[in-house]
VEXDREN-2710 file (C-alpha; in Angstrom, 1 decimal):
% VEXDREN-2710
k/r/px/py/pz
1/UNK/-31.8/-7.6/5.8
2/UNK/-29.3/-5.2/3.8
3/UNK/-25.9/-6.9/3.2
4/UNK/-24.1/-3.9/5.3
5/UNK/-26.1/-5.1/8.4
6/UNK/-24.5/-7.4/11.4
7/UNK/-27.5/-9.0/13.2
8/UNK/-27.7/-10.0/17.0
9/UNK/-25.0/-8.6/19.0
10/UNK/-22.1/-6.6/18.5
11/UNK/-18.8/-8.6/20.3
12/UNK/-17.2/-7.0/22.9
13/UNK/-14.1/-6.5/21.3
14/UNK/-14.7/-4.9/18.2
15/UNK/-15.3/-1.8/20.6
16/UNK/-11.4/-1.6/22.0
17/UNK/-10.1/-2.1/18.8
18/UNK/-12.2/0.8/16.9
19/UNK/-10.7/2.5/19.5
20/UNK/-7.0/1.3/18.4
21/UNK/-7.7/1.6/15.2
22/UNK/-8.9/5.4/15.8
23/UNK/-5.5/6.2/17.4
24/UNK/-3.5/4.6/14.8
25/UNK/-2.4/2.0/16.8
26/UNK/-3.5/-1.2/14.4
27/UNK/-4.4/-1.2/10.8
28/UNK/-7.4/-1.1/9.2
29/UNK/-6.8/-4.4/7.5
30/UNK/-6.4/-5.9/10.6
31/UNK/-9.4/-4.3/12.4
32/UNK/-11.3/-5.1/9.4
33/UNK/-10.3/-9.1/9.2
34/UNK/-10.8/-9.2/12.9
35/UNK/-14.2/-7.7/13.4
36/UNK/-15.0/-10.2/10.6
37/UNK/-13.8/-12.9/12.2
38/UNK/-16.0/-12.1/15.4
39/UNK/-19.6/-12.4/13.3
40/UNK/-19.5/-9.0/11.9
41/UNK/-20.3/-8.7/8.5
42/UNK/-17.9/-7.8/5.7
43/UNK/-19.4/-4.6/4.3
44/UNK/-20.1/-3.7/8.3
45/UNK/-16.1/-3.9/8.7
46/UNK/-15.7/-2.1/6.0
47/UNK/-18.4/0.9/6.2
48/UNK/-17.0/1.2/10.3
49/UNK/-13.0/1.5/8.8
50/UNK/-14.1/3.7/6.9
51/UNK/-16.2/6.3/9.1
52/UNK/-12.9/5.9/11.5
53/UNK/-10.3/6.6/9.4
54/UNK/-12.2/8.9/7.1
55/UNK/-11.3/6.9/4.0
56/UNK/-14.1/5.0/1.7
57/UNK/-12.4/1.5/2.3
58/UNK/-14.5/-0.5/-0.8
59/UNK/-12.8/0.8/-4.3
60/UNK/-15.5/1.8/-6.6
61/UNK/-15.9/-1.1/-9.4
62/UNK/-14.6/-0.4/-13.0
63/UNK/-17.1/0.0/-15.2
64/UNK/-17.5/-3.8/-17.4
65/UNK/-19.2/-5.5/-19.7
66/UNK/-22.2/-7.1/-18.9
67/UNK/-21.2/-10.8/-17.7
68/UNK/-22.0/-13.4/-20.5
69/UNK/-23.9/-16.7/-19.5
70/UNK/-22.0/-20.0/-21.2
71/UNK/-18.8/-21.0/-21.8
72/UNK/-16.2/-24.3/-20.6
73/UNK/-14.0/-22.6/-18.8
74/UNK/-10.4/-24.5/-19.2
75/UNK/-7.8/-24.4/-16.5
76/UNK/-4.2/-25.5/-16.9
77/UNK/-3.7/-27.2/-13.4
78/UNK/-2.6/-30.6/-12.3
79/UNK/-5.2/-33.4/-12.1
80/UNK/-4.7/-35.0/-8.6
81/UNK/-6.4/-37.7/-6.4
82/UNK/-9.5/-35.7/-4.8
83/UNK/-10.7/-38.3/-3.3
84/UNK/-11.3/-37.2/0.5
85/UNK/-11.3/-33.7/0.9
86/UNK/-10.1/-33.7/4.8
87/UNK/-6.8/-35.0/3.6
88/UNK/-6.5/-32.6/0.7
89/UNK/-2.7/-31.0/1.0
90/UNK/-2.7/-29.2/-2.1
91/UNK/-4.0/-25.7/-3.3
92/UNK/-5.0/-27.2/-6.1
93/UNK/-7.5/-30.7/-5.2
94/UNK/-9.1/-27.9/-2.8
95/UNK/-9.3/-26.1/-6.3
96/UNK/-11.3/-29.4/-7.7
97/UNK/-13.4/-30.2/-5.1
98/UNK/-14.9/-26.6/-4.3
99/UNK/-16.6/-26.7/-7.3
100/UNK/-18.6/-29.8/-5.7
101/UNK/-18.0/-29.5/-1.8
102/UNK/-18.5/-25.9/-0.4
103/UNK/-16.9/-24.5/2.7
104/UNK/-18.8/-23.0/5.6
105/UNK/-16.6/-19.6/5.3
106/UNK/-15.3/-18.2/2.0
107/UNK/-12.0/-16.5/2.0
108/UNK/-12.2/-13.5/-0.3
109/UNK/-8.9/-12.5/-1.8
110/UNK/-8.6/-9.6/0.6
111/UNK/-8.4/-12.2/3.4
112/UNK/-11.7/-11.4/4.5
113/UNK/-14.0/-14.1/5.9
114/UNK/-17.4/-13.9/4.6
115/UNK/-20.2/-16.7/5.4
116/UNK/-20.8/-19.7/3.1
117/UNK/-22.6/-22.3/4.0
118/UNK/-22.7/-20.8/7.0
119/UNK/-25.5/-17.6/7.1
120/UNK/-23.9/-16.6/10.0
121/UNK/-21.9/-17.0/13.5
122/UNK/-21.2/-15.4/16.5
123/UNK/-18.6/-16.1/19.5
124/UNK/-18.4/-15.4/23.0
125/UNK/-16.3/-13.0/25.0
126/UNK/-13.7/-15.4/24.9
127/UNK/-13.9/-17.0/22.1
128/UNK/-14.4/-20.8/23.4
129/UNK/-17.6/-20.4/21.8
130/UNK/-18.6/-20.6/18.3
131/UNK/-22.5/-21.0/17.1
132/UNK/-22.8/-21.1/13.5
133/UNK/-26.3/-20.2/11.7
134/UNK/-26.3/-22.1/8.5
135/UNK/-27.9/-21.6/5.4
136/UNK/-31.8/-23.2/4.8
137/UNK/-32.8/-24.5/1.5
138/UNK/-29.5/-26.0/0.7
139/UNK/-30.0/-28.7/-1.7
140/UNK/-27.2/-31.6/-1.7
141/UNK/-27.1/-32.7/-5.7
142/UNK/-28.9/-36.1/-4.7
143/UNK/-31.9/-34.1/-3.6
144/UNK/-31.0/-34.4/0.3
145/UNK/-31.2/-31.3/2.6
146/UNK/-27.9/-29.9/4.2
147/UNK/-28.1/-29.6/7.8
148/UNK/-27.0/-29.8/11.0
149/UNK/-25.6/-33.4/10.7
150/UNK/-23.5/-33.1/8.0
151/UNK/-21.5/-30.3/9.4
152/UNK/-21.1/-32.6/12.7
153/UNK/-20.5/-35.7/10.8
154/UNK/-17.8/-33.8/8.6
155/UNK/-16.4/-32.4/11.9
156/UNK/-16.1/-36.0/13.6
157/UNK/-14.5/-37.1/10.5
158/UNK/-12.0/-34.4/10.8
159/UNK/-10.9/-35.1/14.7
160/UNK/-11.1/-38.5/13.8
161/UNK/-7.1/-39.6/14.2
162/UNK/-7.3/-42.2/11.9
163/UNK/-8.7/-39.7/8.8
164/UNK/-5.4/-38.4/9.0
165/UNK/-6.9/-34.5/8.4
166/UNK/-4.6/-31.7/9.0
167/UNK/-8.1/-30.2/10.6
168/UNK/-7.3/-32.0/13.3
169/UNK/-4.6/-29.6/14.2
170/UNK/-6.5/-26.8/12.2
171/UNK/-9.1/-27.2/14.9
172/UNK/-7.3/-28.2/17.8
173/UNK/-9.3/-26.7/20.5
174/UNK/-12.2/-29.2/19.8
175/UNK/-9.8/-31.8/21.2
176/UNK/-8.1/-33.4/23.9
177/UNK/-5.0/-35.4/25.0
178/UNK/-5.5/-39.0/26.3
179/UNK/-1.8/-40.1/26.6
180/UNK/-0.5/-40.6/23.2
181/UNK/-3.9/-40.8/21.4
182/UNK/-5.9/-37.3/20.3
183/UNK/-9.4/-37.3/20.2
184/UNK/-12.7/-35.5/20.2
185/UNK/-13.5/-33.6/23.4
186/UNK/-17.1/-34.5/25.2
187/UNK/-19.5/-32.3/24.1
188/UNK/-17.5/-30.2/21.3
189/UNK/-20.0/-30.3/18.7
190/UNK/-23.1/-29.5/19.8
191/UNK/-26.8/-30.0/17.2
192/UNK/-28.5/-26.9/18.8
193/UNK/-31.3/-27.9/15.7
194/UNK/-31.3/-28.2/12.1
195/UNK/-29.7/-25.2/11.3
196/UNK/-27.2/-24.1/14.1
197/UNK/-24.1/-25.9/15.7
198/UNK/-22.4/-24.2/18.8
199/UNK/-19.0/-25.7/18.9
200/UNK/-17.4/-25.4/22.5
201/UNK/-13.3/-25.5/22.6
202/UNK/-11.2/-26.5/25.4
203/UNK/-9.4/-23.3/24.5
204/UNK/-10.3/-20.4/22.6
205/UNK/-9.7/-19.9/18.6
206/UNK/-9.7/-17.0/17.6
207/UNK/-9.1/-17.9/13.9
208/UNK/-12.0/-21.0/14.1
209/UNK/-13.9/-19.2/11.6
210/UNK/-10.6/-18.4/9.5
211/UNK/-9.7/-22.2/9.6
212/UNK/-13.2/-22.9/8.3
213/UNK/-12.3/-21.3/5.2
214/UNK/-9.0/-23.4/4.4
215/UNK/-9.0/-26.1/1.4
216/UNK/-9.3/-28.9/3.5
217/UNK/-12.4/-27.6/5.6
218/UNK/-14.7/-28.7/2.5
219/UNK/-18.2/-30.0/4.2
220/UNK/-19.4/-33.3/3.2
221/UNK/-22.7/-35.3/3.2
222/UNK/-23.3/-37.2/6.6
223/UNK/-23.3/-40.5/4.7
224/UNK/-19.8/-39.5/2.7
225/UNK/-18.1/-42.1/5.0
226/UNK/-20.6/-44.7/4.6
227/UNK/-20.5/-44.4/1.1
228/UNK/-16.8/-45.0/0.6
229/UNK/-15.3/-41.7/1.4
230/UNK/-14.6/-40.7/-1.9
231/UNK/-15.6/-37.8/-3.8
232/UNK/-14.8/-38.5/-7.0
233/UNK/-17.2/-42.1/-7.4
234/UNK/-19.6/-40.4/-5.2
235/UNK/-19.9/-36.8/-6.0
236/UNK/-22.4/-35.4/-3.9
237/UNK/-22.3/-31.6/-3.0
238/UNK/-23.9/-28.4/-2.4
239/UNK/-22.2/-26.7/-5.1
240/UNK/-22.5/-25.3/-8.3
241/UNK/-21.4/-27.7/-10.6
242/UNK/-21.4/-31.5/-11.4
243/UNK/-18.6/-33.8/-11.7
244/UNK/-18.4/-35.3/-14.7
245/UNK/-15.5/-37.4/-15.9
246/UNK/-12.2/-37.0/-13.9
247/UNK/-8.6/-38.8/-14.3
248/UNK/-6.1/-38.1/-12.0
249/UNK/-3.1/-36.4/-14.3
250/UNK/-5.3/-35.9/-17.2
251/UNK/-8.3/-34.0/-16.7
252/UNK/-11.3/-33.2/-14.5
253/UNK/-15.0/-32.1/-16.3
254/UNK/-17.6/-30.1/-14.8
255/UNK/-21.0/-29.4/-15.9
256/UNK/-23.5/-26.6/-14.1
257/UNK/-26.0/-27.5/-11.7
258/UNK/-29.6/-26.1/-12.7
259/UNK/-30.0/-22.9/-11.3
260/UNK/-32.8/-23.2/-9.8
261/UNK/-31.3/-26.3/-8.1
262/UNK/-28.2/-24.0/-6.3
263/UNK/-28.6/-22.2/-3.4
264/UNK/-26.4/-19.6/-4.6
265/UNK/-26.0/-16.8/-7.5
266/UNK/-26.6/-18.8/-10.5
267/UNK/-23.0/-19.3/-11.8
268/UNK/-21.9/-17.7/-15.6
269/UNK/-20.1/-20.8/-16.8
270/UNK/-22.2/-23.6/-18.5
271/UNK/-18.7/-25.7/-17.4
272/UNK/-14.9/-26.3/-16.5
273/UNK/-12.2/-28.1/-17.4
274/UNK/-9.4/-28.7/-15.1
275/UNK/-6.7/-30.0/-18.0
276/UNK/-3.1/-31.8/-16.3
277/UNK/-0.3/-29.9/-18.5
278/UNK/2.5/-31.9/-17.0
279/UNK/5.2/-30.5/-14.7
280/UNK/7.1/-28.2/-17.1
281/UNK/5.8/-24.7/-17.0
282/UNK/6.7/-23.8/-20.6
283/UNK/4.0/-26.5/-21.5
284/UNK/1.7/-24.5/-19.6
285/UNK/2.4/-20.6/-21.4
286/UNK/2.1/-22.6/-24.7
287/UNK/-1.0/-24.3/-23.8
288/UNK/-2.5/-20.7/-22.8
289/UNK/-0.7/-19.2/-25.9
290/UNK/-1.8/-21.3/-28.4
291/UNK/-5.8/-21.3/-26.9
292/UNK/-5.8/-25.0/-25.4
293/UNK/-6.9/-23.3/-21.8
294/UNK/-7.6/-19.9/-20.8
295/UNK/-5.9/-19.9/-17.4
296/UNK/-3.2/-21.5/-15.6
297/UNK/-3.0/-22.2/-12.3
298/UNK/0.8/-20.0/-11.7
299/UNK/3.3/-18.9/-13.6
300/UNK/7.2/-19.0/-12.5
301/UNK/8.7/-15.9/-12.1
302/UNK/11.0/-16.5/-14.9
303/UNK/8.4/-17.2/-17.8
304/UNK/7.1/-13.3/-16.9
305/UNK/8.8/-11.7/-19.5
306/UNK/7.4/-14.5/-21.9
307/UNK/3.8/-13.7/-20.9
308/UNK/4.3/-10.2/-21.3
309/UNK/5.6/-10.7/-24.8
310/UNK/2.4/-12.3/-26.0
311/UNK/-0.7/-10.3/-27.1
312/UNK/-4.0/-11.3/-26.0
313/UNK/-2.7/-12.3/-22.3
314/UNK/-3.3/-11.3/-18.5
315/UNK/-0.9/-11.2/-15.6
316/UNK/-2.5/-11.6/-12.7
317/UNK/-0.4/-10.9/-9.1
318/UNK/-0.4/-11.4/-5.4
319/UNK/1.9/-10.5/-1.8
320/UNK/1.6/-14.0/-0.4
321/UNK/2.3/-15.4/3.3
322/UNK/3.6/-18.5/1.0
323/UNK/7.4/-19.6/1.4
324/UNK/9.0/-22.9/0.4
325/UNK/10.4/-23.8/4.1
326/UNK/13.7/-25.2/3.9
327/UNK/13.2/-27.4/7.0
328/UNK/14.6/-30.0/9.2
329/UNK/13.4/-33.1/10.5
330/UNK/14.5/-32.9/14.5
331/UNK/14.5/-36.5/14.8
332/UNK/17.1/-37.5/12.0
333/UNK/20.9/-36.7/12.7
334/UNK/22.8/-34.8/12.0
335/UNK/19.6/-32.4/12.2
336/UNK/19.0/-33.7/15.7
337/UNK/21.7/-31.7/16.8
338/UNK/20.6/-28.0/17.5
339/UNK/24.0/-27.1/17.0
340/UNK/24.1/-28.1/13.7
341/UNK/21.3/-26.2/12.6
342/UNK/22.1/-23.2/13.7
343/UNK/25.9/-23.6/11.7
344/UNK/23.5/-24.0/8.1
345/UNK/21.5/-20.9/9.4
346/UNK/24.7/-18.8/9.8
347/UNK/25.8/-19.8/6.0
348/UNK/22.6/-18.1/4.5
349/UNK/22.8/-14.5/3.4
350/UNK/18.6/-14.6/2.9
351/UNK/18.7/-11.1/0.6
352/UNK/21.1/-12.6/-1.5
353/UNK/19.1/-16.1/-1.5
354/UNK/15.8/-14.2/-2.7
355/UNK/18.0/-12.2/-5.6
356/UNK/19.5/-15.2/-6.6
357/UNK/16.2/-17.9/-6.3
358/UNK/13.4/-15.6/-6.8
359/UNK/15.2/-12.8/-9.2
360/UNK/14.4/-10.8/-5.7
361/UNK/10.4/-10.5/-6.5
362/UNK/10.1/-12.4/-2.8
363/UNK/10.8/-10.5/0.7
364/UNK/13.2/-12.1/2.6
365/UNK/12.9/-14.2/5.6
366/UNK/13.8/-14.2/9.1
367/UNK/13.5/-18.0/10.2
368/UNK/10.3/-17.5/11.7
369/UNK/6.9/-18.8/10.0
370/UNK/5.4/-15.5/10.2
371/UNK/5.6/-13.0/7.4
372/UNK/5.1/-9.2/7.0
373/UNK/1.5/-9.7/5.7
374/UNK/0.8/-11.2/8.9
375/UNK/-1.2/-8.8/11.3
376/UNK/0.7/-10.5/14.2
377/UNK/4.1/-9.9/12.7
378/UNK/6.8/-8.1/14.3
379/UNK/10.5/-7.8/12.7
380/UNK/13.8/-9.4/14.4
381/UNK/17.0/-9.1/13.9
382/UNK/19.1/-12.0/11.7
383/UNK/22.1/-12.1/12.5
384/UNK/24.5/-11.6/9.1
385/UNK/26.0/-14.6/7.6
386/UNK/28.9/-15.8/9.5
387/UNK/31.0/-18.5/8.3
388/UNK/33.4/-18.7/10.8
389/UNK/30.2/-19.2/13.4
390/UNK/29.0/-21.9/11.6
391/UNK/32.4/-23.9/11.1
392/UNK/32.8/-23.5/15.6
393/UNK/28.9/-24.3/16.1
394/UNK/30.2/-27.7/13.6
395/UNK/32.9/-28.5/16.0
396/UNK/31.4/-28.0/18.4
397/UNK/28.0/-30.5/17.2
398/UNK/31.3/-33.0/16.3
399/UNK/32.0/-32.3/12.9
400/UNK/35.5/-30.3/12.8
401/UNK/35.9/-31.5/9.8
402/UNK/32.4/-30.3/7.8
403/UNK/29.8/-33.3/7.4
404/UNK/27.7/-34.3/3.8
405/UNK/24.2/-34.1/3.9
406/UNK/21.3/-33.9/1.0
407/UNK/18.5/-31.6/0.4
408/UNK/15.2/-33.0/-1.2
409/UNK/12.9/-30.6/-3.4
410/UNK/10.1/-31.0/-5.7
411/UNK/10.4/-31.0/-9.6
412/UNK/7.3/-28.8/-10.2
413/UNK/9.0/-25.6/-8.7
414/UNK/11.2/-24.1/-9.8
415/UNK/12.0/-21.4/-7.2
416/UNK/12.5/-24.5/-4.4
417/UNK/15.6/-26.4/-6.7
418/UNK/16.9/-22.8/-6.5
419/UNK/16.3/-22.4/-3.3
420/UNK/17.9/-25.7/-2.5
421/UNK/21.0/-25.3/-5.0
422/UNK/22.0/-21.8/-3.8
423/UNK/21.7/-22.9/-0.4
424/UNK/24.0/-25.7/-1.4
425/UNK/26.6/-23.2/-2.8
426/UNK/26.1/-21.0/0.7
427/UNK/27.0/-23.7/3.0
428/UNK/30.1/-24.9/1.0
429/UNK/32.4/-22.5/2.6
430/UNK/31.5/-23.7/6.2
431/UNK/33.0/-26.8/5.3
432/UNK/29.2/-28.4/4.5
433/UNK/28.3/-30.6/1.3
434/UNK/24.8/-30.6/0.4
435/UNK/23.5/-32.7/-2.2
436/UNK/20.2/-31.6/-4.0
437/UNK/18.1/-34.3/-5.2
438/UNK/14.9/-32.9/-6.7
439/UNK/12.3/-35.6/-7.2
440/UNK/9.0/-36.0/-8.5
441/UNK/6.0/-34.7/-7.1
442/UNK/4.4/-37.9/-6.0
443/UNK/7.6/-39.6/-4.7
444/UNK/8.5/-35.9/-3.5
445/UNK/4.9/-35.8/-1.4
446/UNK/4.3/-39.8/-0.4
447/UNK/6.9/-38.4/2.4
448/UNK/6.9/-35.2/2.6
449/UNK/7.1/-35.6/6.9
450/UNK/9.7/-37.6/6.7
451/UNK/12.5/-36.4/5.0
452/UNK/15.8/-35.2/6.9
453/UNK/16.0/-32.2/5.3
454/UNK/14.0/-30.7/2.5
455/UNK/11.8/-27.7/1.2
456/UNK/8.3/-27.4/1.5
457/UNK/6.1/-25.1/0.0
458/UNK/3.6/-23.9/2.5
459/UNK/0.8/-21.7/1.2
460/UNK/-0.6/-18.5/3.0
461/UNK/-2.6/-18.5/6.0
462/UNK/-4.7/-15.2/6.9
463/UNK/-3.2/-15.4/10.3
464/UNK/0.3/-16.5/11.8
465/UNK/-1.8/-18.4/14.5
466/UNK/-3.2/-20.6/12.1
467/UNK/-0.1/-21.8/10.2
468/UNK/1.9/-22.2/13.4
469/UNK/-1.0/-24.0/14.8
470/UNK/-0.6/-26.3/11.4
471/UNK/3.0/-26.7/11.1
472/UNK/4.8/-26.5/14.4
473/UNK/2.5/-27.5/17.1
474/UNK/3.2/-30.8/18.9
475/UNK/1.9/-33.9/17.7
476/UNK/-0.3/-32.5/14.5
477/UNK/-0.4/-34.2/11.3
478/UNK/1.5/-31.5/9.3
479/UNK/4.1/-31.2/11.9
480/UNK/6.8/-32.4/9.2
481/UNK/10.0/-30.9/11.4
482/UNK/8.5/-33.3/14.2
483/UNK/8.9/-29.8/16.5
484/UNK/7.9/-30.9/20.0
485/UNK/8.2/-27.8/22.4
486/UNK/5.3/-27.3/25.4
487/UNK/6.6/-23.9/26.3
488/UNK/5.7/-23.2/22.2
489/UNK/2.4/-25.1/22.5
490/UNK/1.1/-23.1/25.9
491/UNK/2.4/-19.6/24.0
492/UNK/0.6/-20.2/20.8
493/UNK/-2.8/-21.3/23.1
494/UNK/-2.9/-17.5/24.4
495/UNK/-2.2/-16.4/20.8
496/UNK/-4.7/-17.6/19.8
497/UNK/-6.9/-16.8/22.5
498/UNK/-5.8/-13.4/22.5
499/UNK/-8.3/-10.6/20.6
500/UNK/-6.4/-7.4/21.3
501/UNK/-4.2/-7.5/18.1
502/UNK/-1.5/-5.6/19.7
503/UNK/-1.3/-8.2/23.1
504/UNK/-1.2/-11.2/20.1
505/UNK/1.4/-9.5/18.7
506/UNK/3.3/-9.6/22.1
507/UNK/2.9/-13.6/22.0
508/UNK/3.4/-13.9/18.6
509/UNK/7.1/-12.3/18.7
510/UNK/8.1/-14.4/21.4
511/UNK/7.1/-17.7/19.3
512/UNK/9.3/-15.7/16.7
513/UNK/12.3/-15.7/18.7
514/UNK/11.6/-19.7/19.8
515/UNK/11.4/-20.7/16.0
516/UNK/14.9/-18.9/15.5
517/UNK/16.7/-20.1/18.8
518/UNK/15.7/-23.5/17.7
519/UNK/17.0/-23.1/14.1
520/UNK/13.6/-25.5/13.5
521/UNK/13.7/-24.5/9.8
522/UNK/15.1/-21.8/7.2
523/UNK/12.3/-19.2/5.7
524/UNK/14.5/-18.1/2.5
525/UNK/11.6/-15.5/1.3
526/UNK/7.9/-14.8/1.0
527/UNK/6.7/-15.0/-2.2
528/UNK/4.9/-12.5/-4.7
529/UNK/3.1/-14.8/-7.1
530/UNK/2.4/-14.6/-10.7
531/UNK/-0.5/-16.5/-13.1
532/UNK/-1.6/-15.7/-16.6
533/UNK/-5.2/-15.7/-18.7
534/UNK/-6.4/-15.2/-21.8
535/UNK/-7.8/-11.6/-21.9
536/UNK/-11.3/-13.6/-22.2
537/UNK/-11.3/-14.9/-19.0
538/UNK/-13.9/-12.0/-16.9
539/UNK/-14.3/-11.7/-13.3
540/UNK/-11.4/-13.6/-12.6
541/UNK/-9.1/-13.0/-9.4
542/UNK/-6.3/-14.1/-8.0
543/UNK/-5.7/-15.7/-4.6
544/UNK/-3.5/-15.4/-2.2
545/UNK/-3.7/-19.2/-1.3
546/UNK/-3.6/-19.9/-5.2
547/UNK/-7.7/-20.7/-4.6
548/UNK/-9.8/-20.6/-7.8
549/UNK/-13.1/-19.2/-6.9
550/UNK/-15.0/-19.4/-9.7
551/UNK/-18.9/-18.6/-8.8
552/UNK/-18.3/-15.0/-10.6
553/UNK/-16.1/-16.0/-13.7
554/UNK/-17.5/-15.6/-16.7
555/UNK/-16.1/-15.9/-20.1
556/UNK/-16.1/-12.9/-22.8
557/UNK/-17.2/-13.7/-26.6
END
């Protein structure tokens, strides 16, 4: 079978939205990430767009070097505890354990899902129905065959309340409600044999094979749980490399699996080095400057110029979805009062906070988790900063007088303490004394859910569904504002059943205007990130979820 070639059946509704797309009515981004998502494969998507529109949609590859086999690649990144990859929260243990622990989905860096482990899928008309073909002659690194059963066992692990997985809520439609308690609905996962699972939702996903492609949806071996749930003293995986030493804020070493042991492209890279550079970022340039690593992991938008000014390096860039949410915690007063809310969202001027925070590289935000790379995403209005709004909206919550609250923030980002300290200087006039208190990462993340007020960063999500499904749904473990709202919940459900990508909009806007008549949390800006290479680091690309994927890196003599 050629790689431009979609076997089995064609789903209903890529059809329709040819037909949109031929009348201009959606992009082609979006009909090609949608027909995707529906079993179709990428090249497929992309040869279709393309006889629509008229337009050759694959760019035509630079002429390159031949890739070079060997190499340790080293990566400036910080060294965290990677233990269990369904509680993974960061961008960057995802980053570590992908190199032993494969997904079933890949998501390339034009948001794009291509199978994995996974050879294939397909849904049905409704999407409440999802059979996934995997791969044969997949070879676990202890000699086992992958199967079947470890996709379930991962899965039951996932739904699992007491794992704690944010793929609880990433997959939601696989369970149900018994009073307080979430669990795995009867039949979900079905074995259909060695080789395919149908899963069956209790509402349709649109985005399932999306999620599948997340950092935290990293498939284990069936006995991962029996074996101590942890990845790092038991590193078995399908992947490409071998752990071999790790220590959390130090360093993380990887040598190659035998090729003829993968069941992918054999990889360029004899190895990699994930080094810990501490939390300052001008530790990081020097490291990459002086030759101790040939990438970093990002660079803050105000060490650009210093990359620029030093010969031999790469600048690498990417429009994200990610935003450090400046959120509340609905629970804790004074934030328990909607009123008061609302009087800190009439302080901020967000153009000004982006200028000011981000030296205005960001696009500025509207209160609503949804951004302007989103296909789903429709603009409202913000109302301009009104102080006087904010100072009756405090009177009226009980605080004539102005009130003192804090602000926590992480030390390792920068653009969040900025966020967080020009908010504090917005705010003042109302009357409003806000306290930043930036902390380290650990003590920053240990309770990230439960601060009263602080900033998040939340990384990009190929859909809005997905990262509303995440963050703001009831009950889910990443709900850090605690946002409990069932006319949200039964809006988002038909979002995310919804195919037409014009009728999800529809839905989508409406969950727009709920997140900013709640004042639930203030989006200052979407990012446009930055990272930095030596120019011998080949075949590299950036992600918009800050995802190293590093099967087709190679390094350059």
């Amino acid at each position: 079978m050629s790689n431009d070639e979609t076997p089995g059946r064609l789903h209903p509704a890529i059809p329709p939205m040819a037909e949109q797309l031929k009348a201009g009515r959606i992009g082609r981004r979006d009909f090609i990430r949608t027909a995707a998502l529906l079993g179709m494969a990428a090249p497929a998507a992309y040869a279709m767009a393309g006889r629509i529109t008229g337009e050759a949609m694959i760019p035509q590859a630079l002429a390159q070097d031949t890739p070079r086999k060997g190499g340790i690649l080293r990566i400036g990144m910080p060294v965290m505890d990677c233990a269990d990859p369904a509680i993974y929260d960061w961008s960057e243990k995802g980053n570590i354990g992908r190199l032993i622990v494969e997904p079933l989905v890949s998501i390339g860096t034009d948001d794009v899902s291509r199978p994995w482990l996974a050879e294939k899928w397909e849904a049905n008309d409704d999407v409440s129905e999802w059979t996934f073909h995997l791969r044969k002659n997949v070879k676990w690194n202890n000699g086992d065959d992958f199967n079947a059963d470890d996709v379930i066992k991962t899965f039951e692990r996932w739904l699992d309340s007491k794992t704690g997985s944010s793929n609880q809520g990433r997959f939601s439609g696989l369970t149900v409600k018994e009073g307080d308690t979430v669990k795995i609905a009867p039949n979900a996962l079905e074995r259909v044999d060695d080789h395919t699972v149908r899963f069956h939702l209790q509402s349709p996903m649109l985005q399932f094979p999306e999620s599948l492609g997340d950092y935290p949806a990293l498939i284990t071996h069936r006995d991962f749980a029996k074996s101590g749930a942890n990845l790092m003293k038991t590193p078995v995986g399908t992947g490409p490399f071998r752990l071999k030493d790790v220590a959390v804020g130090s360093r993380a070493v990887f040598e190659k699996r035998p090729a003829a042991e993968y069941w992918g492209e054999e990889v360029y890279l004899d190895g990699v080095e994930y080094i810990d550079l501490g939390s300052d970022p001008a530790a990081w340039l020097a490291a990459l400057g002086s030759g101790q690593v040939d990438l970093v992991s990002q660079v803050p938008v105000n060490l650009l110029p210093a990359v620029q000014g030093v010969p031999g390096l790469k600048q690498y860039e990417k429009l994200t979805a990610e935003t450090g949410v400046a959120r509340f915690r609905l629970s804790e007063p004074p934030f328990d009062k909607k009123a008061v809310r609302q009087a800190i969202q009439a302080c901020v001027d967000h153009k000004r906070l982006t200028e000011l925070a981000y030296q205005g590289f960001g696009t500025p935000g509207e209160d609503f988790h949804v951004s302007p790379i989103h296909p789903e995403y429709t603009a409202l209005p913000l109302p301009a900063p009104d102080i006087d709004k904010a100072k009756k909206l405090l009177a009226e919550a009980g605080y004539p007088n102005g009130l003192s609250i804090e602000i926590n923030c992480q030390d390792a980002l920068k653009h969040e303490i900025d966020t967080a300290q020009v908010l504090s200087e917005m705010v003042k006039p109302a009357g409003i004394d806000l306290k930043v208190n930036v902390l380290p990462g650990a003590t920053f993340w240990d309770r990230w859910t439960k601060w009263p007020f602080s900033v998040t960063q939340w990384l990009t999500r190929p859909l809005a569904v997905q990262v509303l499904a995440l963050g703001y749904r009831s009950g889910v473990a990443w709900n850090e504002t605690g946002y409990a709202n069932p006319e949200f919940d039964k809006i988002l459900d038909q979002a995310q059943a919804t195919l037409d990508i014009e009728k999800r909009k529809v839905l989508v806007h409406r969950l727009a205007e709920i997140m900013q008549e709640d004042a639930i949390a203030i989006i200052p800006f979407w990012l446009k990130i930055f990272t930095a290479s030596t120019d011998k680091v080949q075949g590299f690309e950036y992600h918009f979820a800050r995802e190293m994927h590093l099967n087709r890196v190679w390094l350059a003599t």
